[in-house]
N, C-alpha and C positions, 0 to 999 in steps of 0.2 A: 268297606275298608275302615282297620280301627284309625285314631289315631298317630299312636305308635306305629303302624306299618306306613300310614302316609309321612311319618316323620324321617323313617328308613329311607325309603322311596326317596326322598327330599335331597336324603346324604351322600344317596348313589348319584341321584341326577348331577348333583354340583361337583363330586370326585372326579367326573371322569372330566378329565381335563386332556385336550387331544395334543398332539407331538408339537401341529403344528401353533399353539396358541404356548406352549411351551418359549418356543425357537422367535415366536413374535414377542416376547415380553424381554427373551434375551438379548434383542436385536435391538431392541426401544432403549432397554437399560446401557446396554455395551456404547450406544452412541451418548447417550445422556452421560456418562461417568468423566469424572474430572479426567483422569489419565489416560482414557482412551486414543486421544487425538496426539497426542505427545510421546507416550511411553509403550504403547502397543501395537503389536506390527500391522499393518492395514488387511494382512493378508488373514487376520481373522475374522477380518467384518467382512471381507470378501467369502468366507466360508461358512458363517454365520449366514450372509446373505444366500448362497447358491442351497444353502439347508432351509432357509426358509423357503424360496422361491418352487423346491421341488415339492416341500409340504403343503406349500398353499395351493397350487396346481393341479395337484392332486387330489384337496379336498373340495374346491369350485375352480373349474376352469374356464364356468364362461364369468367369471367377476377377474382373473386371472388376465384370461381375451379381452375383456372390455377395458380393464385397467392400461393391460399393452398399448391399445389400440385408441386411447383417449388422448386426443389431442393436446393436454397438459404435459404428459409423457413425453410425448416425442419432440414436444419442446423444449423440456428441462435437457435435452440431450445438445440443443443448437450451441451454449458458450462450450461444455467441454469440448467436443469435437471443432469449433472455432480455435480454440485455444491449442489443440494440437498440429493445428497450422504454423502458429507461431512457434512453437516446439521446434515442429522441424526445420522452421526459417530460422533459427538458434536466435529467436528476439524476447522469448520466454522460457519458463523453466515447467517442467510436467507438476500442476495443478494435482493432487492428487486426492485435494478431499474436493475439487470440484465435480467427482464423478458419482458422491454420495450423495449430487442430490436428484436426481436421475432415480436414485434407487428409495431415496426417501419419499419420494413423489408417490413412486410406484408401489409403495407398500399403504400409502394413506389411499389412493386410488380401489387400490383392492381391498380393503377393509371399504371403504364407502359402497361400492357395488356387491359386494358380499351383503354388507347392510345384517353381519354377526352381533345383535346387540350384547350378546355374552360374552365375547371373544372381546369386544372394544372395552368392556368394565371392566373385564383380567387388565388388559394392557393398562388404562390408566389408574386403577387401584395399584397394581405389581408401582408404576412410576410414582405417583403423589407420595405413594409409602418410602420408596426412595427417597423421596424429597426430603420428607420427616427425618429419617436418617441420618443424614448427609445434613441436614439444619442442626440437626442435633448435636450428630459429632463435631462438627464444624465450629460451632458454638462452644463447646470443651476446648476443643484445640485454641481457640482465643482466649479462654481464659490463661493457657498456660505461656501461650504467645500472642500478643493481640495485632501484630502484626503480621500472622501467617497467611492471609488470605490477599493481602496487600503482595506478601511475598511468591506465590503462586504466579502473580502477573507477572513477574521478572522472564527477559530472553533468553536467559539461558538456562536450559536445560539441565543441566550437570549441575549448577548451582541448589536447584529446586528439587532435584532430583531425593534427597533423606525427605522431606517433608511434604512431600505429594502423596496420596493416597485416594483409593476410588471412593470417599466417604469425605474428602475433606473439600470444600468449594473454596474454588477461584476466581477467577474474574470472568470467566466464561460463563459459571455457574451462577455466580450474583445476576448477572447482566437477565441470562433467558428464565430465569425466576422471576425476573419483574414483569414480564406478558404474562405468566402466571397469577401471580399474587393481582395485575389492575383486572382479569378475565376473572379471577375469583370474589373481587370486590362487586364487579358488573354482576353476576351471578346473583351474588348475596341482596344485592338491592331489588332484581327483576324477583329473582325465584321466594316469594315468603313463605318460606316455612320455617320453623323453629328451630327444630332439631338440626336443619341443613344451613343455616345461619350461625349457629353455636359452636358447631364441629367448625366452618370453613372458616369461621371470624379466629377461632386459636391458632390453625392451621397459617392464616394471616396474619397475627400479630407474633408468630412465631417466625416467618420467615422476614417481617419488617425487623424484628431486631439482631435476626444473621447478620443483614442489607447493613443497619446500624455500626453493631461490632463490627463487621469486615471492614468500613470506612471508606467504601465505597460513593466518592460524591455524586456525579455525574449517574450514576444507578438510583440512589434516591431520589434527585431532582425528578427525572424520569420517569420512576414510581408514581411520584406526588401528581408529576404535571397529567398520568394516564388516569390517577383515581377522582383526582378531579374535573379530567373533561367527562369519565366514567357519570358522575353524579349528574352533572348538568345535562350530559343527553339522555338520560334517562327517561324526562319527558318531553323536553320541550328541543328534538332532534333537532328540527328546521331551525331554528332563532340562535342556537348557542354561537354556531360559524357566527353568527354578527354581534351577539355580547359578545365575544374573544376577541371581534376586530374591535369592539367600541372601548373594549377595557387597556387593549392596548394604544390606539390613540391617543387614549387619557394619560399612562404613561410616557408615550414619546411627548404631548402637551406638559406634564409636568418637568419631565427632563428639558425641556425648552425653556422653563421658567425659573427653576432652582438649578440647573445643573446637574450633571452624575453624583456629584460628591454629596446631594443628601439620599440618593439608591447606597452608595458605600456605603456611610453610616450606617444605613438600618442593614445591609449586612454586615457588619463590623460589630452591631449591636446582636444580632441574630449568632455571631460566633462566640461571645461572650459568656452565651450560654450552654457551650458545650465544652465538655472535658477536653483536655490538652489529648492532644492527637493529631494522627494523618485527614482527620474528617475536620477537626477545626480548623486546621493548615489551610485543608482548599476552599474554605468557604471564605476564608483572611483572602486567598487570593483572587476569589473571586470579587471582592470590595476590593482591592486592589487595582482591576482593571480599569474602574471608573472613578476613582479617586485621580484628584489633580496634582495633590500634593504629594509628600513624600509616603511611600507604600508600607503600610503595617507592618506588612511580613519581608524583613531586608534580608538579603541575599537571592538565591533564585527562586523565583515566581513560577511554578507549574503550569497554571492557567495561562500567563504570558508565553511560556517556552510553550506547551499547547499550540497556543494561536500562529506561532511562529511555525512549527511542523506542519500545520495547514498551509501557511501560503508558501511553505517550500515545495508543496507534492503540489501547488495549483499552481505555481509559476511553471514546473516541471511541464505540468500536463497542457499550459496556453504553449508555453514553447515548443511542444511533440506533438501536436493537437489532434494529427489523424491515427498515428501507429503509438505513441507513447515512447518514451524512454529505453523501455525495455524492463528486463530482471536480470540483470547482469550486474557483477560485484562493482563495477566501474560507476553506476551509476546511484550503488547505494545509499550514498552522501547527499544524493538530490530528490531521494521519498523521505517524506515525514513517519509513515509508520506506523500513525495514529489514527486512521480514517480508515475504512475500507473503502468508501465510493469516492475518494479522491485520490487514491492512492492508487486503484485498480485505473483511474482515468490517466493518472501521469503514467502509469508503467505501461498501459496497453492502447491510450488515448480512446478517441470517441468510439472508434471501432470496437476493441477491446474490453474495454473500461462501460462503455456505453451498452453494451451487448449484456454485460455483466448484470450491473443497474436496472434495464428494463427486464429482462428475463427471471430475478428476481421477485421484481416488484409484479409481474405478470401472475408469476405462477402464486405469488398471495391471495391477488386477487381472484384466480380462480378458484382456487379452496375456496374462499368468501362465497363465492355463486355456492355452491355444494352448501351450505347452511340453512339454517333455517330463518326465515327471517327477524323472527324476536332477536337474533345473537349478531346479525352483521354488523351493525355501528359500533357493536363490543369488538369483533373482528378489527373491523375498519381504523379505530381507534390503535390497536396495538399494530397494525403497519406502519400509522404515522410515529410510533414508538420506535419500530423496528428502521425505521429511513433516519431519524433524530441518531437515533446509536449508533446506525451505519456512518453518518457522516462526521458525528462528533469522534468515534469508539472503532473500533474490529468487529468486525460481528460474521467472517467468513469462516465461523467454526458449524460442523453438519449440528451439532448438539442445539445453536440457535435455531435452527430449520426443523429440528425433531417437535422440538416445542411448538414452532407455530404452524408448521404443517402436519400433525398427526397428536400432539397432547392435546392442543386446545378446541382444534374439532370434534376429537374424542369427547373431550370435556363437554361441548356444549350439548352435544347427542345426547351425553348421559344427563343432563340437566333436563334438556327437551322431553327424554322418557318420563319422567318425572311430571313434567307439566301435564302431558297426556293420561296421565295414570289418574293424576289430582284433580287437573282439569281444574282448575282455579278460576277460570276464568269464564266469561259467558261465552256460549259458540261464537254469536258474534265475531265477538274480541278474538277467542282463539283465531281464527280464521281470516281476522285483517293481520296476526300480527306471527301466525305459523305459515312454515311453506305445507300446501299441502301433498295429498297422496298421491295425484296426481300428477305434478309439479314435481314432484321426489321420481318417480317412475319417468318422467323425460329426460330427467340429469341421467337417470341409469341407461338410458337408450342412447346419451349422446356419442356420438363416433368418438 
């Protein structure tokens, strides 16, 4: 065969792209977009979803069966259907993206027992390039308004409504960008190759400076605090949990000896160096908090109003502490707003709220087992991200879920293929530090 005909050959085999890897790149994208969860009716992700679900079924039904039938599944299913208890006891209102993650589970489930290395590189190339996109316009759109992404986060709807668009990131899209950008730093340090270091380091310092413009504080901090636990477990996994504890000792020891008010200053001194803006603002106030004297930034303190939303939805939730509050307009005055895991605890209490929480944090950690082992601490890492955001932040959007339950497993596969191709490493080494073929083959047999 010349050549040229093997070059043919090459262009046929990668054209033919099937319906259903199609309908899977639609489904990734449709949840991942800024407007989807606000401005579009749900009844297209529900039809989006029944056209994938026939396609994939279709094309393997026992990854299809096995995905149904995996005990991750049928868990993701325990809060919504809990939560239509409370429905019908009229003490909550119908949850309606809580049903997407049932179906999010169930499509990363089936992509892992298909075990389609092809089909998984369309889905997170078709995403990453969104990404790019969406960093890009986004970043136009700031310059013309540097406040538009700040503006996105606002409640109302109607408000927001001329300046939303499926290309323009808001607060949802800052937020699940950041498990991306510290998953892609983890990458860049484990995986050395050049080429794949160059492309992903622009790719990152392109979306650190979205994070920047947008003004985003609370997503930075975030950032910084994931790329840095990123580096130090990189080798020395065991010991870091105890430098983190010793480095913070040392901080509460110095706070015992100078007081908060020399932390202030040095962030007081740290805002000084940044342009006047929404991101100087909260950094002012956050050296506000520990300052004794009179507060930099006069009039209202975010960070303070912050802290105070907190213990409105926890006093909430100690005073309702088995069923919650409720979701009823009566009691809107007494949730903060600003939390998801404390605010899901006041309105629905331990039962509720609690159910919520671990089921969550459950089905994370199950994707984690399904890894390979070089990528879990990098996993592991962006849950403790993901629980920080939850408690600080909102994060009950399916779009955060898409990301860490199906982009970044994606992600890591495709990195793992890589290793396996390159083999960089001595068998040995691969083999203390890959799951093997073996070990891959028992996750696929598990009920």
């Amino acid at each position: 065969m010349s050549l040229a005909e093997m070059s043919m050959r090459k262009i046929r085999i990668r054209s033919k792209i099937s319906v259903n890897e199609i309908i899977s790149c639609i489904f990734v994208l449709w949840v991942l977009n800024p407007i989807t969860h606000e401005y579009l009716n749900p009844v297209y992700v529900i039809a989006i979803a029944a056209i994938w679900y026939v396609t994939a079924s279709s094309q393997n039904k026992s990854a299809m069966g096995k995905a149904l039938n995996s005990k991750v599944f049928i868990l993701s299913w325990v809060y919504p259907l809990f939560m239509l208890v409370y429905v019908i006891a009229r003490h909550a209102k119908l949850e309606k993206s809580s049903f997407g993650m049932p179906l999010i589970v169930l499509f990363y489930m089936y992509c892992y027992y298909r075990n389609n290395k092809k089909d998984s590189k369309l889905i997170l190339k078709s995403s990453i390039f969104f990404f790019i996109l969406m960093a890009g316009y986004t970043l136009l759109q700031l310059k013309k308004e540097p406040n538009i992404s700040r503006l996105l986060a606002a409640g109302d709807k109607a408000l927001k409504a001329d300046i939303a668009s499926p290309f323009t990131a808001g607060y949802t899209e800052i937020y699940y960008l950041v498990f991306f950008v510290i998953s892609v730093t983890g990458a860049v340090l484990i995986y050395e190759n050049r080429n794949f270091r160059c492309l992903y380091l622009l790719l990152t310092a392109l979306l650190f400076i979205l994070f920047i413009r947008a003004q985003y504080t609370i997503a930075i901090l975030l950032m910084l605090f994931g790329i840095i636990t990123v580096c130090f477990t990189r080798r020395r996994k065991k010991t870091v949990w105890i430098f983190l504890g010793c480095v913070l000792c040392v901080i509460v020891f110095i706070f015992m000896i100078f007081g908060t008010d020399s932390l202030a200053e040095f962030i007081y001194f740290a805002a000084d160096i940044l342009p006047n803006g929404i991101l100087k603002n909260r950094i002012i106030q956050i050296g506000d908090l520990f300052y004794s004297g009179s507060p930099m930034m006069q009039g209202s303190n975010g960070a303070i109003d912050r802290f105070q939303l907190y213990a409105k939805s926890w006093n909430t939730f100690t005073s309702n502490f088995f069923f919650g509050a409720g979701d009823g307009e009566n009691v809107s005055g007494f949730i903060g707003g600003h939390s998801t895991f404390i605010d899901r605890l006041a309105r629905y209490g331990i039962f509720g709220g609690g159910l919520y929480i671990t089921s969550r944090i459950y089905i994370l950690f199950f994707v984690r087992k399904t890894l390979s082992d070089r990528w879990k601490h990098l996993y592991s890492i962006n849950i403790v991200v993901f629980i920080l955001v939850s408690i600080l932040n909102t994060s009950d959007r399916n779009s955060f879920f898409m990301m860490l339950i199906v982009i970044l497993p994606l992600f890591f596969e495709y990195i793992e293929e890589k290793f396996q191709m390159g083999n960089p490493y001595s068998e040995g080494e691969k083999n203390s530090e890959c799951i093997s073929d073996r070990e891959r083959d028992s996750y696929k047999t598990r009920p």
